[in-house]
N, C-alpha and C positions, 0 to 999 in steps of 0.2 A: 484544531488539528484538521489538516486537511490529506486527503490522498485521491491520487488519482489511480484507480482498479481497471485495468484491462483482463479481457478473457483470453486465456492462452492458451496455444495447442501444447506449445513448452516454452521456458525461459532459465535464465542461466545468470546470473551477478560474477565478474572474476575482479579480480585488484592481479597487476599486475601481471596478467596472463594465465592466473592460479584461479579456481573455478572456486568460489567460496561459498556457492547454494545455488539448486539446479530442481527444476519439478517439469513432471510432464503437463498435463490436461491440471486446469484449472485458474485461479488467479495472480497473477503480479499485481501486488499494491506498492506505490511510491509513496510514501510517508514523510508529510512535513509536520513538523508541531510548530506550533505558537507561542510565544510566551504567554502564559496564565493559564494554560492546556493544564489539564489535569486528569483525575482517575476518571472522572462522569465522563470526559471525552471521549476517552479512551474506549471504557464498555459503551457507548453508543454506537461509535463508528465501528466496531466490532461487529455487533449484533446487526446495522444496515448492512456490512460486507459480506457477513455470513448469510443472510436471510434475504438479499437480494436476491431477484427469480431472474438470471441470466442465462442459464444454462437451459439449452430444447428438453420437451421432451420427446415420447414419442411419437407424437404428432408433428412434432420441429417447433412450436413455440416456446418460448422462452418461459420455462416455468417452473422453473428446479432451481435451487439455490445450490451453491459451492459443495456445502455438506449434502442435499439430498443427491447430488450427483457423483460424488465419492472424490471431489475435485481437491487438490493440494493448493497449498500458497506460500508466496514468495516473498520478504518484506525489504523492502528498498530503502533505507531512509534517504530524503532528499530535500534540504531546506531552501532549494531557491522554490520549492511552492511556494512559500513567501515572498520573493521578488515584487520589488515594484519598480515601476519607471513614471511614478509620477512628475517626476524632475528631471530632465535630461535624458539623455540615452542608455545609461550604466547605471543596471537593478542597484536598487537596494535593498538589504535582507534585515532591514530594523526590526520588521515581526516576528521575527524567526526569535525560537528561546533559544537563551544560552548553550551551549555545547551542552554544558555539564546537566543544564535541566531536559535536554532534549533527548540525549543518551539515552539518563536513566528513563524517560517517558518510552521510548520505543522500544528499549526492553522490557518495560511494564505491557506494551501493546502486543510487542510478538509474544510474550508469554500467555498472553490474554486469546489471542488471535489463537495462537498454539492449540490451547486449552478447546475452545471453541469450534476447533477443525476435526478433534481428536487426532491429532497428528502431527510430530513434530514441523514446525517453518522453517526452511532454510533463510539466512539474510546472508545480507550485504555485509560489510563491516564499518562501522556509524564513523563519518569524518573522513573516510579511504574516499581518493579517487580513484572510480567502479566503472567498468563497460559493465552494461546490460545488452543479453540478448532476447529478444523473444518472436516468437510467432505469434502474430497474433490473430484468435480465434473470432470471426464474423467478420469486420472487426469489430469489438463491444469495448468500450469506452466509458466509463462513467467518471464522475469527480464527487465526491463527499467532503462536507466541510461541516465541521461541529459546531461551526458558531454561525453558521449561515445554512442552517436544515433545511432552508426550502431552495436551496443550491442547485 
C-alpha cells in the first residue's frame, strides 16, 4: 500500500463538478493499494500517517502529528501509484489490486484512518474520475509505502 500525504491549508475531491469531500488544515492522502495489500498494511500506514510530526509547533518546528494538532483528512484513492514505465512510454498498472480487492481495502483504510483521527474522512469516490484541489501547506510532501518502510 502506498500513499503519498501532503500537508494542507485545505483540499477538496469533486467528480463531476459535485464536491464529494472537503477539509480545512490538515492532510490529503492519495491511496494506492497493491495486490496482496492486506489489513497489517493498512494499520501500519495509518499509524506512520497519524503519528508523523509534520505539523509546527510553537516554536515553528515540525513536531505535532495530524491528531496532536486537531488536523482533519482527506482520502483519495489513486492506483496509478502503481504505474510503471519500465517498458516503453505507457504506465502499466499490473501492481495495482483488483478493483474489487482495492475498493474494499480503502474502505477498510478510511474507516481505519477515520477511527484513528477521531473524526469522520471525507473521500473521493473509488474508480470516479476526480479533480483534486488543495493548498498546499510548507509545502510538506511525504510518500509511505508498506512494503518498502524505509521509503
Amino acid at each position: 500500500m502506498r500513499a503519498v500525504v501532503q500537508r494542507v491549508a485545505s483540499a477538496s475531491v469533486s467528480i463531476k463538478g459535485v464536491v464529494s469531500g472537503a477539509i480545512g488544515r490538515g492532510l490529503l492522502v492519495l491511496l494506492g493499494v497493491e495486490t496482496g495489500d492486506s489489513a497489517e498494511d493498512i494499520i501500519w500506514l495509518v499509524e506512520k500517517i497519524t503519528k508523523a510530526r509534520i505539523f509546527d509547533d510553537a516554536e515553528g518546528k515540525m513536531n505535532r502529528s495530524v491528531c496532536d494538532a486537531g488536523g482533519e483528512g482527506l482520502v483519495v484513492s489513486q492506483f496509478t501509484l502503481f504505474g510503471t514505465l519500465r517498458k516503453g512510454t505507457r504506465p502499466s498498472f499490473h501492481r495495482a489490486a483488483p478493483p474489487s480487492e482495492a475498493e474494499r481495502l480503502y474502505g477498510e483504510f478510511n474507516a481505519t484512518f477515520s477511527t484513528a483521527l477521531g473524526k469522520p474522512v471525507p473521500t473521493g469516490v473509488f474508480g470516479a474520475m476526480m479533480e483534486v484541489s488543495l493548498l498546499n501547506d510548507g509545502p510538506v510532501t511525504l510518500v509511505f509505502d508498506s512494503h518498502r518502510r524505509d521509503f
